[in-house]
C-alpha positions as MATLAB code, in Angstrom:
seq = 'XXXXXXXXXXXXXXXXXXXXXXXXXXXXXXXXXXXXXXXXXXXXXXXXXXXXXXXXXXXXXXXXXXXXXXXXXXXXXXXXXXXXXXXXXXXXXXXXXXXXXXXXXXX';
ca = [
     154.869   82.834  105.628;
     155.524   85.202  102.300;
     155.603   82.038  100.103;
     154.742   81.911   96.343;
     151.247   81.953   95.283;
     150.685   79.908   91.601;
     147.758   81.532   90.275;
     146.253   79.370   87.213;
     144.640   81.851   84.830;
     142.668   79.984   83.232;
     140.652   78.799   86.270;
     140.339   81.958   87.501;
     139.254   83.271   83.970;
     136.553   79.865   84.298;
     135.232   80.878   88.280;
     134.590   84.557   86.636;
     132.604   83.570   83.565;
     130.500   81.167   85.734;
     130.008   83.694   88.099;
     128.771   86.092   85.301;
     126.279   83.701   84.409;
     124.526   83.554   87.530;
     123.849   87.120   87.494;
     123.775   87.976   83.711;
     119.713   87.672   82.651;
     119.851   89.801   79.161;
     116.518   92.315   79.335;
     115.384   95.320   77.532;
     116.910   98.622   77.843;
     119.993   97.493   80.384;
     123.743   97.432   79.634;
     125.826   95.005   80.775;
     129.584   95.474   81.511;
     132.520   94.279   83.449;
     134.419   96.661   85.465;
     137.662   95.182   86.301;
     139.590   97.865   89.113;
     142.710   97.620   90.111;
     142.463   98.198   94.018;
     146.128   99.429   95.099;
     145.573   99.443   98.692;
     144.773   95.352   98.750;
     147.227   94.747   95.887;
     144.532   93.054   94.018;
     142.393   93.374   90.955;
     138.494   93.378   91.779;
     135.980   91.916   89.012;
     132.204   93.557   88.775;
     128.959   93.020   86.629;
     127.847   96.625   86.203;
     123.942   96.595   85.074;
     122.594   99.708   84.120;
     118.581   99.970   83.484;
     116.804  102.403   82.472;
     114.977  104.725   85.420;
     116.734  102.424   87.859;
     119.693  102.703   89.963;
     123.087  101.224   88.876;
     123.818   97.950   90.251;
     127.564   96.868   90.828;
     127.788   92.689   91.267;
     131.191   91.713   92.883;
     132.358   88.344   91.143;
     135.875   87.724   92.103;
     139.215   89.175   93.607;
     142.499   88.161   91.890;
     144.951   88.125   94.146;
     147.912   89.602   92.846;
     149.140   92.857   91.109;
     151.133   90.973   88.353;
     149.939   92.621   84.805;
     150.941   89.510   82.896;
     148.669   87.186   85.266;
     145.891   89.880   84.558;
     146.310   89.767   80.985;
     145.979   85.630   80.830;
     142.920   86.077   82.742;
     141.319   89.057   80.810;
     142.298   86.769   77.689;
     140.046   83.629   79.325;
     136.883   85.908   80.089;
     136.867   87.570   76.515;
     136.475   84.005   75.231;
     133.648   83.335   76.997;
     132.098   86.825   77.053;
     131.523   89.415   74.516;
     130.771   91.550   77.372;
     132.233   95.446   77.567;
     135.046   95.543   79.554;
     135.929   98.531   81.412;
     139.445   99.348   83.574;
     139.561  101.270   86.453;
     142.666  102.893   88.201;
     144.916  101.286   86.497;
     146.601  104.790   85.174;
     149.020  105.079   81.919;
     150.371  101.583   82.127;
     150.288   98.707   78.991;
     149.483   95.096   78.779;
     152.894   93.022   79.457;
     152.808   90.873   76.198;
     150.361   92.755   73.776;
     152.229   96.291   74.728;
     148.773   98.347   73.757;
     147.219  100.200   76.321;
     145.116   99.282   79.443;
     141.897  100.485   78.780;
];
């Protein structure tokens, strides 16, 4: 049952900034960032708040799976969490390969 899967960016960009806030409490001496990795074994893309605080161990917060490997969904989606975020965003496995539409690097 291979069928077509309509992904709608801009509801998955909405789940992920929701489920940033639940986690995201701004305190002293932590950094905050997204890691967004690009899991080539379950053709997906996997989104994660990454706090850092000081003397403490890093903490990695799974908040969603997209479920696809299409670049151009992944773009529309990165697009809808930089508006609500001003969050660092950070790629991972995702190799020499550019954005579909902006043509600049994925990093």
């Amino acid at each position: 049952m291979g069928g077509i899967v309509l992904i709608d960016c801009e509801q998955e960009a909405k789940l992920i900034g929701s489920r940033l806030q639940e986690h995201f409490t701004p305190q002293w001496h932590c950094q905050y960032r997204i890691d967004v990795v690009n899991n080539q074994y379950g053709a997906e893309f996997n989104f994660f708040l990454d706090i850092r605080r000081r003397n403490h161990r890093e903490r990695s917060i799974p908040l969603h799976s997209l479920q696809t490997t299409d670049l151009t969904v992944l773009e529309q989606v990165i697009n809808g969490v930089r508006q609500q975020t001003e969050l660092t965003l950070n790629f991972v496995d995702f190799g020499h390969v550019r954005w579909p539409e902006s043509q600049r690097w994925i990093r």
